[in-house]
C-alpha positions as CSV (number, residue, x, y, z in Angstrom):
1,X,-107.8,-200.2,190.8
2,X,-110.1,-197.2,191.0
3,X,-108.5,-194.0,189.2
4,X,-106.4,-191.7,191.7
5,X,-108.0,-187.7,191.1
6,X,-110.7,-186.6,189.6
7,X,-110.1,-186.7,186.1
8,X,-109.3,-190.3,186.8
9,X,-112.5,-190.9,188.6
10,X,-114.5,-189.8,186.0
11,X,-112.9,-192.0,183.7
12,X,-113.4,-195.0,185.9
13,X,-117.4,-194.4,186.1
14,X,-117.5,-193.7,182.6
15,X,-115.7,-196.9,181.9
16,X,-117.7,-198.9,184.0
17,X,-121.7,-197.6,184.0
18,X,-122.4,-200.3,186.4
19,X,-120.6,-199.5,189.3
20,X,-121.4,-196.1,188.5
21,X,-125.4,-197.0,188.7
22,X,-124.6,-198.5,191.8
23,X,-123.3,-195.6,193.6
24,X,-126.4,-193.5,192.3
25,X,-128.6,-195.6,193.5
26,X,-127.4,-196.1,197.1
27,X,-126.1,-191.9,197.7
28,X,-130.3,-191.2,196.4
29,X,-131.2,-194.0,198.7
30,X,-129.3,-192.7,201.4
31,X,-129.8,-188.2,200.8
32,X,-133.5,-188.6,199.6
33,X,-134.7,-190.7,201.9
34,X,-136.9,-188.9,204.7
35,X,-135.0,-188.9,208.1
36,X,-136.4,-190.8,210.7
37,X,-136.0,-189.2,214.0
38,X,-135.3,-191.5,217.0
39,X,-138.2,-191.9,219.5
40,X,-137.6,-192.1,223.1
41,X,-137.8,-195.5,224.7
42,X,-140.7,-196.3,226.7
43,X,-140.7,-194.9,229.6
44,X,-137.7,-192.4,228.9
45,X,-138.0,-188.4,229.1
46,X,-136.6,-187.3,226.0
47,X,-133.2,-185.1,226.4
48,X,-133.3,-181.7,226.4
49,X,-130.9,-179.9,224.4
50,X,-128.7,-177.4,226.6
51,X,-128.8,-173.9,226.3
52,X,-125.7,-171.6,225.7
């Protein structure tokens, strides 16, 4: 069972290195990773945003 609070949390990751290299990896995967904007379909006009 993972650790309940933060002190707890910390405890688990500290414990277990691996799990805790796993869940580095995928949140720098995930935030570094350069967004890719969706294009348009073929065909489409892209949305325009609305003005308020």
């Amino acid at each position: 069972k993972i650790g309940q609070g933060k002190a707890n949390a910390c405890n688990y990751l500290r414990e277990h290195p691996e799990i805790a290299k796993t869940i580095d990896t995928k949140l720098r995967e995930m935030l570094l990773s350069p967004a890719q904007p969706e294009a348009p379909a073929a065909g489409e006009k892209p949305e325009q945003e609305e003005e308020f």
